[in-house]
C-alpha positions in Angstrom: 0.0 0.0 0.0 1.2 3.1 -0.5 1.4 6.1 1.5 -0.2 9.9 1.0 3.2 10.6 -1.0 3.2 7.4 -3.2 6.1 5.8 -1.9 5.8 2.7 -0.5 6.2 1.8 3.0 9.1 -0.6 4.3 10.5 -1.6 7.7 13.8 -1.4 8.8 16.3 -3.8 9.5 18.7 -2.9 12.0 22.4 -3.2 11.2 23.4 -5.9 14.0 27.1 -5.2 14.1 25.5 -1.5 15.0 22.9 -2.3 17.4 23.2 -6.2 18.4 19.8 -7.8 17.6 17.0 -7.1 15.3 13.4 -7.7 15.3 12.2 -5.3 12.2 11.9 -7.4 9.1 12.5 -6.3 5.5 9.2 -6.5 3.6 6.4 -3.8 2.7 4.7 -2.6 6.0 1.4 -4.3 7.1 -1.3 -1.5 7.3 -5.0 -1.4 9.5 -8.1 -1.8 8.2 -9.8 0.9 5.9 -7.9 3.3 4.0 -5.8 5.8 6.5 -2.1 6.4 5.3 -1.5 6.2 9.4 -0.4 3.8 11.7 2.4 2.7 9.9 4.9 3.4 12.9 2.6 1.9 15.5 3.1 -1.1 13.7 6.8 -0.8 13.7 6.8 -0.7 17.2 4.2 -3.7 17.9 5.6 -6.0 15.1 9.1 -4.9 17.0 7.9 -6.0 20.7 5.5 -9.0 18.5 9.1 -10.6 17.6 10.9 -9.8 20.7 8.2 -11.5 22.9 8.8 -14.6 20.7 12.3 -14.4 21.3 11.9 -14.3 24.5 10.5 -17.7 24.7 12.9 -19.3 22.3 15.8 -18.2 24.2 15.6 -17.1 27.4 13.4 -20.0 29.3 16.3 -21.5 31.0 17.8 -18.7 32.3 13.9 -18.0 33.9 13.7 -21.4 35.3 17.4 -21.2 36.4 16.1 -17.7 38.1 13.7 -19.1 39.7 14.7 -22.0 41.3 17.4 -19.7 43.3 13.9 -17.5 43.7 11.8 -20.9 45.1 15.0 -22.0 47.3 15.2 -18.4 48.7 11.1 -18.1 50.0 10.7 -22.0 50.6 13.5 -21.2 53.1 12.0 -17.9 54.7 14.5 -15.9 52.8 13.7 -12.7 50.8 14.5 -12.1 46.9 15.4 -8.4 46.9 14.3 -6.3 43.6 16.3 -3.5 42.5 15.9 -1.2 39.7 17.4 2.6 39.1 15.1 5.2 37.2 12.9 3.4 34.7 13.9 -0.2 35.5 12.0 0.4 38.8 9.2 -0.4 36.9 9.7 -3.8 37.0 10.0 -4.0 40.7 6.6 -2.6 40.8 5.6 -5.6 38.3 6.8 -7.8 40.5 5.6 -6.6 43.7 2.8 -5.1 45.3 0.7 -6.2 42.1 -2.2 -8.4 42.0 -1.3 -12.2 41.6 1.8 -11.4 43.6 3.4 -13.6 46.9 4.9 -12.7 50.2 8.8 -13.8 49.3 9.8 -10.8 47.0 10.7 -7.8 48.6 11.3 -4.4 46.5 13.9 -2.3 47.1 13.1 1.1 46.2 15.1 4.2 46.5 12.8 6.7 45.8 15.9 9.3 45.0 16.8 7.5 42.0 13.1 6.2 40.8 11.2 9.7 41.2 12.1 12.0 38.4 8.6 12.8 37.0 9.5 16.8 37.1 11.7 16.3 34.7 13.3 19.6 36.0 12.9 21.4 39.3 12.8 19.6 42.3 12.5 15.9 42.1 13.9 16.2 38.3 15.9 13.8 36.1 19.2 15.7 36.5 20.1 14.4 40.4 18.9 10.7 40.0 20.9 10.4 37.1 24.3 11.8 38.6 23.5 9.6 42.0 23.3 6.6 39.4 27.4 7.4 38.6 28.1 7.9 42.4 30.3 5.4 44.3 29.5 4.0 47.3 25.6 4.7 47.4 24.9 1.5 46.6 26.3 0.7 49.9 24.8 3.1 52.0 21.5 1.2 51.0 22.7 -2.0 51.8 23.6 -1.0 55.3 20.3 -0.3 55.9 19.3 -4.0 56.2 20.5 -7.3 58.3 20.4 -10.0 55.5 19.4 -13.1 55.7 22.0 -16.6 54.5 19.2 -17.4 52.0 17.9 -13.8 51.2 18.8 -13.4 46.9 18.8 -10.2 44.5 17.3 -9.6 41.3 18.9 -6.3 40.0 17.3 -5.1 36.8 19.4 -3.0 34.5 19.1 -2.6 30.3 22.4 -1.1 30.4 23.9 -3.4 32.9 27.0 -0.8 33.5 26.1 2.2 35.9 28.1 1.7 38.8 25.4 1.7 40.9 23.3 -1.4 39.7 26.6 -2.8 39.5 27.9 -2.0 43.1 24.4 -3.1 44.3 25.4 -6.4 42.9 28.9 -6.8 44.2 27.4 -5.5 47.5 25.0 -8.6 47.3 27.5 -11.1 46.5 29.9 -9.9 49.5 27.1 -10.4 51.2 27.2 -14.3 49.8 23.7 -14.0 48.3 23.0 -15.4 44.5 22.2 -12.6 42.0 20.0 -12.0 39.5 20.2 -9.7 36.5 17.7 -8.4 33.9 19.4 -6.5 31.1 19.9 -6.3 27.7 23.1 -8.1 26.7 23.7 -6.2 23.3 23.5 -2.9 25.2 25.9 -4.5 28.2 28.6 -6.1 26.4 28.8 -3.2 23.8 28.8 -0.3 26.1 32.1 0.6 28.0 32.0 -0.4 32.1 31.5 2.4 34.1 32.2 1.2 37.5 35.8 1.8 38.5 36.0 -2.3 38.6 35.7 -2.1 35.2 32.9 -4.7 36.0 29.6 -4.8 34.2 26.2 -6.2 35.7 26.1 -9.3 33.5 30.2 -10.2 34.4 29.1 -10.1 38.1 25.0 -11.8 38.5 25.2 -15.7 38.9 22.2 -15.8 36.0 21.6 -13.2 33.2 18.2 -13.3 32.0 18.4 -10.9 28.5 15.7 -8.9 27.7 16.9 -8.1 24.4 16.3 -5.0 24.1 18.7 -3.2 20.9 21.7 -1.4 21.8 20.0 2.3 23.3 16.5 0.0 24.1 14.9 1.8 21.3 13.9 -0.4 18.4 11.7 2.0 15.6 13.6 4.5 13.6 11.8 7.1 11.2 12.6 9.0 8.5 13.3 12.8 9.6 14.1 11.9 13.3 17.7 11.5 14.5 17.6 9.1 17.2 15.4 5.7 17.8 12.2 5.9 19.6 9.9 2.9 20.8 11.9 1.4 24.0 11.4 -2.1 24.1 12.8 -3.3 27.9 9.3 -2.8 29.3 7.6 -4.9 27.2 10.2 -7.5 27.5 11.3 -7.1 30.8 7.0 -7.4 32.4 6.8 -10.5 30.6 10.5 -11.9 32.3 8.9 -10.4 36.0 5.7 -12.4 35.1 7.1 -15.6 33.6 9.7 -15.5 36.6 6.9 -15.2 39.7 4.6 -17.8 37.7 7.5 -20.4 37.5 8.7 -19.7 41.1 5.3 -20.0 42.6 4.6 -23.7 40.5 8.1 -24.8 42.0 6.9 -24.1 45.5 3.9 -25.8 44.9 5.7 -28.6 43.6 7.7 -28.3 47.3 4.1 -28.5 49.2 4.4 -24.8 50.2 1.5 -22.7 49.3 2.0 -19.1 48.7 0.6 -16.4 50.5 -0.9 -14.4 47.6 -2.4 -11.0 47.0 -5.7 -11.4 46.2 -7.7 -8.9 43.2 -9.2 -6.6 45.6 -12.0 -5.9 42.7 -12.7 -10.0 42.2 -16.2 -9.1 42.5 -16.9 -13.1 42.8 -14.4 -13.9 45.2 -16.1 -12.7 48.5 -12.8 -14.2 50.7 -10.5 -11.3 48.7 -10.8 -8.7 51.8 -9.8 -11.8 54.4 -6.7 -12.8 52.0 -5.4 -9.4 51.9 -5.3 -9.1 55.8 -3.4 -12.5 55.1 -1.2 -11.2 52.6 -0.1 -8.1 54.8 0.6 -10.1 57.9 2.6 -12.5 56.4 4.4 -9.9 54.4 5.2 -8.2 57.9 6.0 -11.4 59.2 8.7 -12.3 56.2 11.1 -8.8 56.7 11.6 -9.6 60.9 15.0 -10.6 60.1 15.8 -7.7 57.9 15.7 -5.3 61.4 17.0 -7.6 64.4 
């Protein structure tokens, strides 16, 4: 089909040397129905995350189920598996936990002076979260903060994988003896230079790397007249590793006989035990962190 100017509409194949994977095939753009010229980048973007998601299934199973079985061991043995995410990537913590379908054992660590940037500028702006993402030693001023337990574990989500402090975070859990997990995008990580003074990166340091394959700069649509990429893929990606994670973790503990304490739908309008359940979920919750404070 073409477009209002005649010319026909293609997608884009990414140059892999430039930006590590890619998900846009060659071949004449698929359009939606009736006549409009538009929506041609929407369907960039959705056949980008389409193919990604697929990915994710051919590759990357093992690396969940490896994730989760250090997940299962840690909350079958009243441990906590920590979540930690910097600026955007907190929005996986927040996938994982407190979110419907959810279970006491995860535990979010979130730092609200690196996750709250929603000014943009001003007070609470995107300037001083990422300059404290750069800054040595934070990472272990929030790990003091906490008594962890022998079978307490980390997943540390990152789609650069090289700020220091994600990666500090990590070393910090690993002194600590506790299994890491990472989330990131490999082709960004092993591409991009190591900022910590280590010279480590996040995926040279986690015991399992889950990839969310996300391009080099996350972005995967590029269009004609803009300069850089737009489209991010890590959050489509990186819900569906959250989900796919806490789904296999909770069948292994059921496997182990060892129900989880759940959070219930509050709005399961045919489920009249849901307000019971939740006063269930919050005292075990409070029950799960006593050795984080003695």
């Amino acid at each position: 089909m073409n477009d209002l100017f005649g010319a026909k509409r293609n997608k884009i194949s990414f140059d892999r040397k430039l930006f590590g994977v890619s998900y846009l095939v060659q071949g004449p753009m698929k359009t939606g129905s009736g006549s409009s010229p538009y929506g041609s980048a929407a369907l960039k973007f959705h056949d980008a995350a389409s193919s990604a998601i697929l990915d994710l299934r051919n590759s990357q199973l093992d690396q969940i189920v490896a994730a989760a079985k250090l997940c299962a061991e840690s909350i079958a043995n009243s441990g906590l598996v920590f979540l930690f995410g910097s600026g955007h990537s907190r929005m996986m913590v927040d996938e994982m936990t407190p979110r419907q379908g959810c279970f006491v054992g995860f535990y979010p660590l979130v730092e609200l002076s690196v996750s709250n940037y929603s000014a943009i500028i001003g007070p609470n702006g995107l300037r001083a979260p990422l300059s404290l993402e750069k800054y040595e030693g934070y990472a272990e001023e929030i790990l003091k903060g906490f008594h962890f337990g022998p079978k307490d574990a980390f997943i540390i989500i990152s789609t650069s994988g090289i700020r220091p402090l994600v990666v500090e975070m990590a070393l910090g859990a690993k002194v600590r003896n506790l299994p890491v997990i990472a989330i990131l995008s490999r082709a960004h990580c092993e591409k991009a230079q190591p900022a910590h003074p280590s010279g480590k990166k996040l995926v040279d340091v986690a015991d399992v790397v889950i990839d969310n394959l996300s391009p080099v700069g996350d972005c995967a649509v590029a269009l004609e007249g803009l300069a850089w990429y737009t489209g991010p893929l890590s959050t489509v990606t990186g819900s569906a590793i959250i989900n796919m994670l806490r789904c296999e973790t909770a069948g292994m503990l059921v496997e182990r006989g060892i129900t989880p304490v759940m959070l219930p739908s509050h709005q399961f309008v045919t489920n009249n035990a849901s307000d019971e359940q939740l006063e269930n979920f919050y005292e075990a919750y409070r029950r799960s962190l006593r050795h984080l404070y003695e």
